[in-house]
PLY file of the C-alpha trace (Angstrom):
ply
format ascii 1.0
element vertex 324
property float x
property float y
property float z
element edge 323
property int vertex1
property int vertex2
end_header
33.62 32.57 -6.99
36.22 30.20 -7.83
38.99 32.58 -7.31
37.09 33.94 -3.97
37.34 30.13 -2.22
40.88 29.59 -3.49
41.61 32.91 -1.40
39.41 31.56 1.58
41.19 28.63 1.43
44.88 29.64 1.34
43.95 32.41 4.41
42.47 29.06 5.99
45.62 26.99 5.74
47.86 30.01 6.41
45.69 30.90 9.59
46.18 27.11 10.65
49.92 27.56 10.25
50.01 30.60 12.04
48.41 28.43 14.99
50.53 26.07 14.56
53.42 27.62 14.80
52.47 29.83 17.61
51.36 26.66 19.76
54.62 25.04 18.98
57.15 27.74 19.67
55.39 28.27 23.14
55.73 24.56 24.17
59.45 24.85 22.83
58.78 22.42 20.02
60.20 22.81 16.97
60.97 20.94 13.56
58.26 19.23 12.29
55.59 19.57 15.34
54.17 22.85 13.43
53.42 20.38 10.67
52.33 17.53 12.68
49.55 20.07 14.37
48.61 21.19 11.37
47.93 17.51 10.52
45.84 17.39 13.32
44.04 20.04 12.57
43.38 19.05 8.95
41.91 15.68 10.31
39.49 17.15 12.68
38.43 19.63 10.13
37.93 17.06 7.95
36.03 14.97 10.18
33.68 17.84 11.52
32.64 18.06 7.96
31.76 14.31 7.53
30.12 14.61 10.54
27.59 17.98 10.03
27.18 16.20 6.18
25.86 12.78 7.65
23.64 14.72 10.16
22.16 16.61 7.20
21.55 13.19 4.82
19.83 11.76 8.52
18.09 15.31 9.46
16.50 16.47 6.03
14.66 12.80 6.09
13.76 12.53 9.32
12.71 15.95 9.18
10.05 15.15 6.32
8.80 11.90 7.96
8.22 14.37 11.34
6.24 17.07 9.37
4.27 14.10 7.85
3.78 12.07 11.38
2.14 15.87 12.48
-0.15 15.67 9.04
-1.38 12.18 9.83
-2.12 13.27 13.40
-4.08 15.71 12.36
-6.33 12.96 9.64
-4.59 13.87 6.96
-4.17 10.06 6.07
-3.05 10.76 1.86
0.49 12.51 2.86
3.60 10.41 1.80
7.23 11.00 1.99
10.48 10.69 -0.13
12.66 7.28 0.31
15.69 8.99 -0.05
19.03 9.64 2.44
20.72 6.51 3.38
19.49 3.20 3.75
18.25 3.50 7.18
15.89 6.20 6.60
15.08 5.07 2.78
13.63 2.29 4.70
11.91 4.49 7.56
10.62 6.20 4.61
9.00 3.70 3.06
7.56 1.82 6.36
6.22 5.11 7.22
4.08 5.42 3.57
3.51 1.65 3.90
1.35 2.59 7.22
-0.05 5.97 5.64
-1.99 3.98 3.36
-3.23 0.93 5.46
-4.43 4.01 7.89
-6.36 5.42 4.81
-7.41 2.17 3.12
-8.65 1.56 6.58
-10.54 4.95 7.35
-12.15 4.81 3.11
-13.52 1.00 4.65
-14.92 2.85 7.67
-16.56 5.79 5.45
-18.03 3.28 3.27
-19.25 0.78 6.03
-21.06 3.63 8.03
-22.53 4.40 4.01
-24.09 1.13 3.59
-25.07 0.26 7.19
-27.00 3.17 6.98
-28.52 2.82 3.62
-29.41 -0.88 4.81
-30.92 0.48 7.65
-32.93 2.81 5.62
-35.24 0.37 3.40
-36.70 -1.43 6.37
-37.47 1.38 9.01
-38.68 3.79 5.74
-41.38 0.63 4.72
-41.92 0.42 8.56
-42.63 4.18 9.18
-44.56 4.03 5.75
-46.72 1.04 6.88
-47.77 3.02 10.74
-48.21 6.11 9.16
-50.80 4.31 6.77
-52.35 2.27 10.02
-52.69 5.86 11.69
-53.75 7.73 9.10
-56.82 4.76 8.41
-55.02 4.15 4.51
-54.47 0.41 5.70
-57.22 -1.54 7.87
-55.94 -2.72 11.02
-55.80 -6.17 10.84
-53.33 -9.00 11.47
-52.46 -8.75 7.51
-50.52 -5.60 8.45
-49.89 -6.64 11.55
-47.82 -9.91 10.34
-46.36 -7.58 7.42
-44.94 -5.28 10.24
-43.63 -8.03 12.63
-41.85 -9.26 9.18
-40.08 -5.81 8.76
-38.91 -5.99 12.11
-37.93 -9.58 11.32
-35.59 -8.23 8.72
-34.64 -4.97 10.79
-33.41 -7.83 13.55
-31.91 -9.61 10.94
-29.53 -7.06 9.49
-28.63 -5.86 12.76
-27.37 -8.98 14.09
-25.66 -9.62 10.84
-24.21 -6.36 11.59
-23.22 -7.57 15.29
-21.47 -10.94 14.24
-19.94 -9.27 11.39
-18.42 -6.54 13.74
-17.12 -9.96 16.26
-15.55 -11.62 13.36
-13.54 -8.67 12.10
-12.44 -8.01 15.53
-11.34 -11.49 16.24
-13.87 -11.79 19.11
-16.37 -13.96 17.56
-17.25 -16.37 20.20
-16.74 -20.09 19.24
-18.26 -22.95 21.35
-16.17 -25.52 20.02
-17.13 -29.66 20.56
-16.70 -32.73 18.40
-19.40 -33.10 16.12
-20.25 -35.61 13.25
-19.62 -33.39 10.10
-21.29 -35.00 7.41
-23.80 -35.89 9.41
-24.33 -31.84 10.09
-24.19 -31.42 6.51
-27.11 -33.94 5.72
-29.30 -32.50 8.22
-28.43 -29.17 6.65
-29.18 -30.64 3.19
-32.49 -32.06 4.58
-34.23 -29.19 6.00
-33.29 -27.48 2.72
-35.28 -29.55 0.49
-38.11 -27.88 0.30
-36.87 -25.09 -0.15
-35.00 -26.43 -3.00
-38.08 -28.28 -4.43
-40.14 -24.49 -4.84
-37.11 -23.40 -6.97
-37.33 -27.06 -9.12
-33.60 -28.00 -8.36
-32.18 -30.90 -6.99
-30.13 -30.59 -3.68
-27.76 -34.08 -2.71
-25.08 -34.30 -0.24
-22.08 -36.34 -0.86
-19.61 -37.12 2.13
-18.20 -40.06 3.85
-19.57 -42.60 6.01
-16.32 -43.59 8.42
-14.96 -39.70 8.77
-13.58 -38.56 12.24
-15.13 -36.56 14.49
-13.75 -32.52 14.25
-13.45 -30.18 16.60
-15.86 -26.88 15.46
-19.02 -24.82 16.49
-21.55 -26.86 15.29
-24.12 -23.81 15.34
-21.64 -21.54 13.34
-20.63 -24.23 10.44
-24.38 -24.81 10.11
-24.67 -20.99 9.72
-22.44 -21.31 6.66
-24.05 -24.16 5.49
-27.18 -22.86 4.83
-25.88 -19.37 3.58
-23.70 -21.12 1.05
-26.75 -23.60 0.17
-29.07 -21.08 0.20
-27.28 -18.66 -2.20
-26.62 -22.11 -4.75
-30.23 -22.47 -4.40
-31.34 -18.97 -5.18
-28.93 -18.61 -8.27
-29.90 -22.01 -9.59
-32.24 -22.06 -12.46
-35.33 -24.61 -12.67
-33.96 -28.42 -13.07
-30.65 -27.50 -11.66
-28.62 -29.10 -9.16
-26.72 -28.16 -6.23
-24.13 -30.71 -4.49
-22.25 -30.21 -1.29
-19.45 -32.85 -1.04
-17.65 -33.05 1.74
-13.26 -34.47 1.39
-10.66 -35.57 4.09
-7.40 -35.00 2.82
-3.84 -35.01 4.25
-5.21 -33.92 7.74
-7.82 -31.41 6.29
-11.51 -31.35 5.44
-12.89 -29.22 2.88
-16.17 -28.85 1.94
-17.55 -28.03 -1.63
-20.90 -26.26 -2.52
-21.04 -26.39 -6.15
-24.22 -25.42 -8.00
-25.30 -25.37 -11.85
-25.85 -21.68 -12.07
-25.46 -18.64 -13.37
-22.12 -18.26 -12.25
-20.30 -15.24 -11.73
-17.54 -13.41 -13.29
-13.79 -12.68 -12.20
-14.65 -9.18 -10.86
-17.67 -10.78 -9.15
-16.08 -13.58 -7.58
-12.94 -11.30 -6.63
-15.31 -8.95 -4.67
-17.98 -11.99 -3.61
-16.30 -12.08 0.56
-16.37 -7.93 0.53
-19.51 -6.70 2.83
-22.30 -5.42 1.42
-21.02 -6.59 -2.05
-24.83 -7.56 -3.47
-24.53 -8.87 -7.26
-27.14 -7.55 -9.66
-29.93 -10.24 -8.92
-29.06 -10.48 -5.82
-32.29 -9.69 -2.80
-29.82 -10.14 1.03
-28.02 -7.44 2.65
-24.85 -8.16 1.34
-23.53 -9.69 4.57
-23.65 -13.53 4.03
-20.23 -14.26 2.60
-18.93 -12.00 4.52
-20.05 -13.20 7.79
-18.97 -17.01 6.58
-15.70 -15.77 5.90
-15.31 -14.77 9.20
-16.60 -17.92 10.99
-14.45 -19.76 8.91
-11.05 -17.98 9.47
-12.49 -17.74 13.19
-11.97 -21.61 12.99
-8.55 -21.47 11.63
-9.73 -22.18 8.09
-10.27 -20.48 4.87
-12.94 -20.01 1.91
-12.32 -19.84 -1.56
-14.59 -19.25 -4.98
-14.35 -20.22 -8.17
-17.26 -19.41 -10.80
-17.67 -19.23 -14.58
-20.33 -17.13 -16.57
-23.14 -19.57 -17.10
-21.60 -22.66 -15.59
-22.00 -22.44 -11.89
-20.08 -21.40 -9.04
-18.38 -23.70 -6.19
-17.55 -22.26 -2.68
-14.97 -24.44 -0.86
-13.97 -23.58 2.94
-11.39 -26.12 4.86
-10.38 -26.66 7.94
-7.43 -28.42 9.60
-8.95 -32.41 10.71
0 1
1 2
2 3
3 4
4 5
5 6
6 7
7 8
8 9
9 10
10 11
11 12
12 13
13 14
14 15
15 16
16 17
17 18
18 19
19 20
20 21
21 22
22 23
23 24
24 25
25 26
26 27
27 28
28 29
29 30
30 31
31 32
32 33
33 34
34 35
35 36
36 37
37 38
38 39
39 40
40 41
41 42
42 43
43 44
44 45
45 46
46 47
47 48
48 49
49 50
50 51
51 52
52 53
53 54
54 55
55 56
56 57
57 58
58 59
59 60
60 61
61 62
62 63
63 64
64 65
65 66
66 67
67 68
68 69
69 70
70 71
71 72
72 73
73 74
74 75
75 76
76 77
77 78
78 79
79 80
80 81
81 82
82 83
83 84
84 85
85 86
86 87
87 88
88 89
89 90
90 91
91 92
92 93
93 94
94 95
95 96
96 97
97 98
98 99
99 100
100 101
101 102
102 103
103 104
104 105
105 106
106 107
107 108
108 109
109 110
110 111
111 112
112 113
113 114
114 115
115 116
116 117
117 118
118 119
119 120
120 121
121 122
122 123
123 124
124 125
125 126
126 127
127 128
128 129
129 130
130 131
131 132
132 133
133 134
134 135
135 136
136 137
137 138
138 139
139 140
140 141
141 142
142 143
143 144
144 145
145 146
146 147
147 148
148 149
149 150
150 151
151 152
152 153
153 154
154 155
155 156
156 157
157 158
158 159
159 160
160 161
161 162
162 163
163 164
164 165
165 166
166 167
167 168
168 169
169 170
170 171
171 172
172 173
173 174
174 175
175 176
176 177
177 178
178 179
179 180
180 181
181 182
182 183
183 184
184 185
185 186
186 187
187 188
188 189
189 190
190 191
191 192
192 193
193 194
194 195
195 196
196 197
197 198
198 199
199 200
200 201
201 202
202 203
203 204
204 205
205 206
206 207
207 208
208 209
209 210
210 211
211 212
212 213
213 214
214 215
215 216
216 217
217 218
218 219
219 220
220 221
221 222
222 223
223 224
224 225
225 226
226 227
227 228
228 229
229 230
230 231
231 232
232 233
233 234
234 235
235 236
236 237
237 238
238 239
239 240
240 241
241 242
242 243
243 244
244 245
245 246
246 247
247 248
248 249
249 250
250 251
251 252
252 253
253 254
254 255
255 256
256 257
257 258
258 259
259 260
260 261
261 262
262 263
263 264
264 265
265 266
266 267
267 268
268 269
269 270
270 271
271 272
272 273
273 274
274 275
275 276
276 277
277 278
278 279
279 280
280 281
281 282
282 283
283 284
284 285
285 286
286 287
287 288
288 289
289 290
290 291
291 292
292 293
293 294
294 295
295 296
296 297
297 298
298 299
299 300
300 301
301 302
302 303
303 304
304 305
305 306
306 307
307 308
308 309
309 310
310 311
311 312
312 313
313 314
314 315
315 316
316 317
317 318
318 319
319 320
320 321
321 322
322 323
């Protein structure tokens, strides 16, 4: 093979020379212009080759990222490429994997969401089609016992699906926000208030900490309240007997954060990692799943954020700020 392309070659140059000399002895040159064509020659030989060898490092790539663009297309969302060839399409390559698997992350949320909405769905319409079926079939008397029991399923059927509703807003970025000046503290202590008894069936004690001279701040009074008594409520539920759950309320370097801090059960690091994620129901806990979630979303909607931290056995505290 070796010996093959060293003939190639030498009929190659001697082909060129030929060429050469033929184009210069019928323009009358002579000397060294058969050399100086052959030059030429050489150079744009040479540079055809550089040329067809950068296509191919650009084509094969580009090539690949093409087949794959047709794959995901077609909803195959787990096809990647190589991040090879030159810089350029190294980082095509890896922009176009980078989307791949936001596109699948994405459509394994979607699966799973259209999973638990249904199975939510299911408990209350199953105990609802139970309860007729007994009314019809004369099992149950028909009195207002079962009639309250039914208006409460639907209570809970309206519940989840306007959960579902402002849940599907705030992940859209169109939840609506009917922002005013309001009196926070003052919120949070009528929050606090019509939370006591609640608080006093499960034997803990609920208290409200936050200052007297703070400024007026610009939110949706009906929304923060929303949050308030999900994040009370949950401190409440998860408190044991003779516990207590504070909400203190801080104005610091232009921000106000609020704390809910309770003397729980608490929670642990996998728990409190996956505590925002809808549907994500602990093991005692009785709600849909859709809480956090849902005050996550009116709080970002207000240009804040919410945080957790929690310990096994010594409480949790939710904080959420926003700018004052």
């Amino acid at each position: 093979m070796g010996l093959t392309a060293a003939v190639l070659l030498a009929l190659a140059v001697w082909g060129i020379l030929a060429v050469a000399s033929t184009v210069a002895g019928r323009f009358g040159l002579g000397g060294a212009a058969p050399i100086l064509v052959l030059f030429v020659a050489f150079t744009a030989a040479i540079g055809l080759v550089k040329t067809f060898g950068a296509m191919r490092r650009f084509a094969s790539p580009l090539g690949a990222v093409m087949d794959a663009a047709d794959r995901v297309a077609g909803g195959d969302y787990g096809v990647r490429v190589d991040e090879q060839g030159p810089p350029p399409m190294r980082a095509l390559a890896h922009s176009f994997n980078t989307m791949t698997e936001r596109l699948q992350n994405a459509d394994q949320l979607r699966r799973e969401m259209m999973a638990d909405v249904a199975h939510e769905l299911r408990t209350p319409l199953t105990v609802l089609q139970g309860r007729l079926e007994g009314l019809v079939d004369g099992v149950y008397p028909r009195d207002d016992q079962q009639l309250a029991q039914l208006l409460e399923e639907t209570q809970v059927l309206s519940r989840l699906v306007e959960d579902l509703r402002t849940l599907a807003l705030s992940e859209a970025g169109a939840l609506p926000l009917q922002m005013e000046s309001i009196d926070l503290a003052a919120l949070i202590r009528e929050v606090v208030a019509s939370l006591q008894p609640e608080a006093a069936r499960a034997s803990v004690t609920l208290s409200a900490a936050t200052p007297e001279d703070a400024a007026p701040t610009d939110l949706d009074p009906v929304r923060i309240r929303e949050v308030l008594t999900n994040l009370l409520s949950n401190a409440i539920r998860h408190s044991r007997p003779r516990g207590i759950v504070t909400v203190t309320m801080r104005v610091t370097d232009g921000r106000v954060s609020v704390a809910v801090a309770d003397t729980g059960e608490g929670m642990s690091p996998e728990a409190v990692a996956r505590m925002f994620d809808r549907f994500y129901k602990g093991s005692t806990s009785r709600g849909s799943g859709l809480g956090l979630t849902i005050a996550k979303g009116i709080v970002t909607a207000h240009g804040g954020d919410i945080s957790a931290s929690s310990q096994p056995g010594h409480g949790t505290t939710v904080t959420f700020t926003f700018p004052g």
